[in-house]
PABA-552505 format. One record per residue (C-alpha): x, y, z. Coordinates in steps of 0.5 Angstrom, whole numbers, plus 500, padded with zeros to 3 digits. Example, Ala and Ser with C-alpha at 12.3 -4.5 7.8 and 13.67 -1.06 7.14 Angstrom:
// residues 2
    u    v    w
  525  491  516
  527  498  514
// end
This chain:
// residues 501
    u    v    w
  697  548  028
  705  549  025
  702  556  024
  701  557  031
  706  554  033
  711  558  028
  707  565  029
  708  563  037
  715  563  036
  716  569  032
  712  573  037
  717  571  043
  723  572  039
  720  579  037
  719  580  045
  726  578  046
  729  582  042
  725  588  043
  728  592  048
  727  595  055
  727  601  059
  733  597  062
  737  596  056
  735  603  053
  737  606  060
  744  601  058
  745  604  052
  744  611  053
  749  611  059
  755  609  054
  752  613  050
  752  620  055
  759  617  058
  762  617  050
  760  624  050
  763  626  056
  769  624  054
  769  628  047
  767  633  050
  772  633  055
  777  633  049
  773  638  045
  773  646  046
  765  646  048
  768  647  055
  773  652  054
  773  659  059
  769  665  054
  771  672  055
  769  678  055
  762  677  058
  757  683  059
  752  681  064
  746  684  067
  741  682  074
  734  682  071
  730  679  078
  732  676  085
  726  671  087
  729  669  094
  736  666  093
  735  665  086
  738  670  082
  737  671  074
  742  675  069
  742  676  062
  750  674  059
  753  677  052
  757  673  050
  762  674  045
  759  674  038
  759  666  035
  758  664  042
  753  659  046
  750  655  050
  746  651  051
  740  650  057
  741  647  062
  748  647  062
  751  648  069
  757  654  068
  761  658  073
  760  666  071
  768  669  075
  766  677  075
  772  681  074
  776  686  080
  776  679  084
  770  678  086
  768  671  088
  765  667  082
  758  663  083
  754  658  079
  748  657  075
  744  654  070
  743  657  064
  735  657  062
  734  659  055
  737  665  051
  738  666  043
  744  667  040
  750  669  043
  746  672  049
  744  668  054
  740  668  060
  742  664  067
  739  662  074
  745  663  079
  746  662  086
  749  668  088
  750  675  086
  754  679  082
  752  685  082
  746  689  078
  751  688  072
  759  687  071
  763  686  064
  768  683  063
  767  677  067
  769  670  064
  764  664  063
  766  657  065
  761  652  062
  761  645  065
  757  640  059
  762  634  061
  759  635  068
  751  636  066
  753  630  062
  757  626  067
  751  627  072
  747  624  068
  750  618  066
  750  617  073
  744  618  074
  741  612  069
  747  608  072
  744  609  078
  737  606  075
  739  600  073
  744  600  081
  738  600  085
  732  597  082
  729  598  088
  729  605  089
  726  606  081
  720  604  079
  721  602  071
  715  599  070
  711  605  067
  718  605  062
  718  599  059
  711  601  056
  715  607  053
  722  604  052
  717  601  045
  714  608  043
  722  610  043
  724  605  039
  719  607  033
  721  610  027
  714  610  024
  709  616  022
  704  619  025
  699  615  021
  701  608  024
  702  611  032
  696  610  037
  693  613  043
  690  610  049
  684  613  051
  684  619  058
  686  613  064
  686  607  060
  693  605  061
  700  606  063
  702  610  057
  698  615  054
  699  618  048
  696  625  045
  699  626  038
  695  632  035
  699  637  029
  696  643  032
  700  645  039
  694  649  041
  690  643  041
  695  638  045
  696  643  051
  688  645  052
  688  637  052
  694  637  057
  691  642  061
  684  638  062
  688  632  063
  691  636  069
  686  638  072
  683  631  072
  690  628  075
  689  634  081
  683  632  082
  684  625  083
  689  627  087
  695  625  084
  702  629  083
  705  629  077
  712  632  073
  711  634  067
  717  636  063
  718  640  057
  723  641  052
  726  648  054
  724  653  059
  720  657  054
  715  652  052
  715  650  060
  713  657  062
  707  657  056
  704  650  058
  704  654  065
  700  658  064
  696  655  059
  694  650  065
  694  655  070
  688  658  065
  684  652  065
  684  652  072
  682  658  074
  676  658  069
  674  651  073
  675  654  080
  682  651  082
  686  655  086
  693  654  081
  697  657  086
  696  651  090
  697  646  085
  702  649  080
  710  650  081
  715  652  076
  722  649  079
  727  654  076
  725  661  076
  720  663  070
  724  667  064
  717  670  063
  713  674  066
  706  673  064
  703  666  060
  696  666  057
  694  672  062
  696  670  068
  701  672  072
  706  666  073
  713  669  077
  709  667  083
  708  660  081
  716  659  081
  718  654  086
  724  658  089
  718  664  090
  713  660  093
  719  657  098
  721  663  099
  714  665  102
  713  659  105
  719  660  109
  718  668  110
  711  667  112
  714  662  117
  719  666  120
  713  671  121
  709  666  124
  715  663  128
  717  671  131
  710  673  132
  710  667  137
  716  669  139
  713  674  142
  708  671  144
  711  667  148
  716  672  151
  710  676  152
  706  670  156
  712  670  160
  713  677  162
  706  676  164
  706  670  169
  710  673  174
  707  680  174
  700  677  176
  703  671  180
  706  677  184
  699  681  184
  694  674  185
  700  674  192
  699  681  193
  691  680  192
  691  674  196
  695  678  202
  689  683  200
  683  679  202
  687  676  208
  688  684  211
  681  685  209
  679  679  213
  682  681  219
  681  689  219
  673  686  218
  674  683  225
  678  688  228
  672  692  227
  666  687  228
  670  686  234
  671  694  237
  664  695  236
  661  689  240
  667  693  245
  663  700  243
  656  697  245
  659  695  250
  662  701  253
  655  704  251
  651  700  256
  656  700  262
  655  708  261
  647  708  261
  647  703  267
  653  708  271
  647  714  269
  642  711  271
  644  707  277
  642  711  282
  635  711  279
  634  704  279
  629  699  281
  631  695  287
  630  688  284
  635  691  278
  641  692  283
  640  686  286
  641  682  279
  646  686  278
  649  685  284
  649  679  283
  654  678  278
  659  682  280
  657  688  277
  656  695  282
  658  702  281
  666  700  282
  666  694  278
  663  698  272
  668  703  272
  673  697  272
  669  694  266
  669  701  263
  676  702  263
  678  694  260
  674  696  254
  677  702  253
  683  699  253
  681  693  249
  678  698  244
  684  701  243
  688  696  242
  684  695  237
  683  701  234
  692  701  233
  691  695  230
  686  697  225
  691  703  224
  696  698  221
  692  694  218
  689  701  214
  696  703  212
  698  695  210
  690  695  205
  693  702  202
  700  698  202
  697  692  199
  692  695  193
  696  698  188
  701  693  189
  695  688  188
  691  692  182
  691  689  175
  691  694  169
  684  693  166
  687  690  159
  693  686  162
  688  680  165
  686  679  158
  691  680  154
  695  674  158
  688  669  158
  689  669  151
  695  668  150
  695  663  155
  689  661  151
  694  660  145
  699  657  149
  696  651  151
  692  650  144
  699  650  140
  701  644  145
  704  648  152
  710  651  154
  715  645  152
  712  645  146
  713  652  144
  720  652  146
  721  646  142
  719  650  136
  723  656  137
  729  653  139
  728  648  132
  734  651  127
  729  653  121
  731  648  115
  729  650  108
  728  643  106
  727  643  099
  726  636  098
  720  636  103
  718  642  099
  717  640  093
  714  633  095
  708  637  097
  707  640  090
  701  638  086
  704  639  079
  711  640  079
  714  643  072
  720  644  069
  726  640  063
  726  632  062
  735  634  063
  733  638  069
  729  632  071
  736  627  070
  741  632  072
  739  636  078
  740  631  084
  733  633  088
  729  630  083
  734  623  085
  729  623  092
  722  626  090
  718  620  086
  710  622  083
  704  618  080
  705  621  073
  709  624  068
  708  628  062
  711  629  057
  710  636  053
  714  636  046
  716  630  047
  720  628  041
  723  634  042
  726  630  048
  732  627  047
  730  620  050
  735  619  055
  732  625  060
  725  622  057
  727  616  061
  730  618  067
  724  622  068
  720  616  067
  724  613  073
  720  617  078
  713  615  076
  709  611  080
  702  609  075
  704  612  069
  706  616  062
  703  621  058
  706  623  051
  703  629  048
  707  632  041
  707  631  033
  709  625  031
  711  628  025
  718  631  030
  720  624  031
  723  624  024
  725  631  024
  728  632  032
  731  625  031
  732  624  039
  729  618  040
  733  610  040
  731  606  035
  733  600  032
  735  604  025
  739  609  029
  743  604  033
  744  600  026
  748  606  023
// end
């Protein structure tokens, strides 16, 4: 019983003492400040002169530069900077993605030209630091807008100094935290990708972070590969955030997948379709008078012919009249007694005939006037009525569109709406988002968008705090893929030891 209780006890002390994700949150913030204010007193943010650049390719608003630096210069990726081109042009900002040496390749904002010399690079380290920092603070400020749940699973696996042999992992789907330690690179990629392609299935989003920008474009298009193999659309699911240094990964063309070239599409196409409906709707309104004008017009039409019909139904009951008055005069004398005396009777002798005879001609001239004018009103009246042959079908269809698109209110709602590139709104609808755990941590987007899982590629080659603010955005659960002979070796993880020393 007392060494129940005793391994009760030790158990207890060895959960309080052990850390959680808030306390590794905690330490890397002073950690991350500390380093802000050495390197605000340090030369890493020094202006550098003398820098060659060059444009290698533009992907919407996006712009990517090869700099050389000065021999025995650097930066390191990520590091937002100012590139201030000479001859007074206006600076711009960018990030710097990957390079070796001293020549180093930018994403910028704005353009600089095909080329410039002579421009002067401003790195900002203390500024990447202090946003970082601020992001963590943000973390323990508002518990209610991150979820560290899934981290506290992790804050243990950051703690470890321990070898290959003594680190496990749980099976696909078992746990919150998933571990894939393999020492071939190859192997934990193919793994990763089936892992993505069950995820995406499952309908799951997922942010899957790596080390640098070039092992972030090589998983991509290992996973892009796998999914194509198995019948998945990868342009569908799969979104590099920053442009791709690359242009091909494993066979597969994966500039296209670039977030800012899958926006820019995005927002081309719906500027096409937006002034394709424009026209449309400009084109229903063109319309709609000009056939109110002829159905008036035709409306007109039928009422003229309607009463040219009984003006002629009219003279010719007056003709046959005049006819019959005509054979009776002819023939009066000739006929019989009895047929006098009928006549006679109502009125009608030799004199009252002619009289008949002169009302009817007068009657059926006045009708014939007035079947003139209405001749000349019904050759007045067709032109203006006639409907071009491809006119009344051309305006049903797109009456047709109008009213499935929600009616004419609805459409000039859409056009009058100011188009806005919401780049949040973008990338919460992306599947599989992928990019650096620092880009995670210090780009203010991903402080609003959340996701199901985290993947972390290389990870011991992630310094533990963007490794964290990356695990604060997830939702269900983290999967850690790398060699866990790195861990010792890149030596960017807390643990006990190292807070120690």
């Amino acid at each position: 019983m007392t060494n129940r209780m005793m391994a009760n006890a030790a158990q207890k002390q060895f959960l309080k003492d052990r850390m959680t994700a808030r306390d590794l949150i905690e330490t890397w913030a002073l950690r991350l400040e500390a380093e802000q204010k050495r390197v605000g007193t340090s030369a890493l943010d020094q202006p550098i002169a003398q820098v060659a650049g060059r444009l290698l390719h533009t992907i919407g608003t996006l712009h990517l530069y090869e700099l050389t630096l000065p021999h025995g210069s650097s930066i390191e990726h990520d590091t937002p900077l100012s590139i201030i081109p000479p001859d007074d042009m206006e600076p711009t900002e960018g990030i710097v993605l990957g390079g070796q040496g001293n020549v180093i390749l930018v994403q910028t904002f704005d353009a600089i030209g095909q080329s410039c010399a002579n421009a002067t690079v401003v790195p900002d380290r203390a500024g990447l630091l202090a946003t970082s920092a601020k992001r963590l603070r943000d973390m323990l400020a508002q518990p209610d807008a991150f979820r560290l749940g899934p981290a506290d699973r992790l804050a243990p696996l950051l703690e470890t100094t321990t070898e290959a042999g003594e680190l496990s992992g749980a099976g696909p789907g078992s746990s919150i935290l998933m571990t894939i330690w393999s020492n071939e690179l190859s192997v934990r990629r193919q793994r990763l990708a089936a892992l993505v392609i069950e995820l995406i299935r499952a309908n799951k989003r997922i942010l899957l972070v790596s080390p640098d920008h070039q092992a972030a474009d090589a998983l991509v298009g290992t996973i892009a590969r796998a999914m194509k193999a198995v019948g998945l659309t990868y342009k569908t699911w799969v979104s590099r955030y920053e442009m791709t240094l690359a242009h091909q990964a494993e066979g597969i063309g994966i500039q296209e997948l670039g977030f800012e070239a899958q926006m820019h599409q995005f927002y081309a196409k719906s500027r096409a379709d937006k002034a394709a409906l424009r026209r449309k709707y400009e084109r229903f309104r063109e319309l709609t008078p000009v056939l109110a004008y002829k159905g008036q017009k035709q409306k007109d039409l039928d009422e003229v012919r309607l009463l040219e019909w009984r003006l002629l139904t009219q003279r010719t009951d007056i003709q046959n009249k005049i006819k019959d008055v005509t054979a009776t005069l002819a023939e009066y004398e000739n006929l019989p007694l009895f047929r006098r005396l009928s006549l006679q009777a109502v009125g009608k002798n030799v004199e009252s005939l002619h009289q008949y005879l002169e009302l009817y001609e007068s009657q059926c001239a006045e009708l014939k006037g007035e079947l003139d004018v209405a001749k000349v009103r019904i050759d007045e009246l067709v032109p203006e009525a006639a409907v071009p042959k491809d006119m009344r079908p051309e305006f049903d269809e797109l009456k047709e569109d109008i009213v499935h698109l929600g009616g004419t209110k609805k459409i000039r709602e859409l056009l009058a709406a100011e188009e806005d590139t919401n780049r949040q709104a973008f990338i919460q609808n992306r599947r599989l988002v992928v990019t650096t755990a620092s880009r995670v941590l210090s780009d203010p987007l991903f402080n609003r968008v959340r996701f199901d899982v985290l993947i972390a590629d290389e990870a011991p080659w992630i310094a533990a705090a963007p490794l964290l603010g990356a695990a604060g955005l997830v939702r269900e659960r983290i999967v850690i893929s790398g060699d866990t002979r790195d861990i010792a070796k890149a030596d960017l993880w807390a643990s006990r030891a190292a807070q120690a020393k």
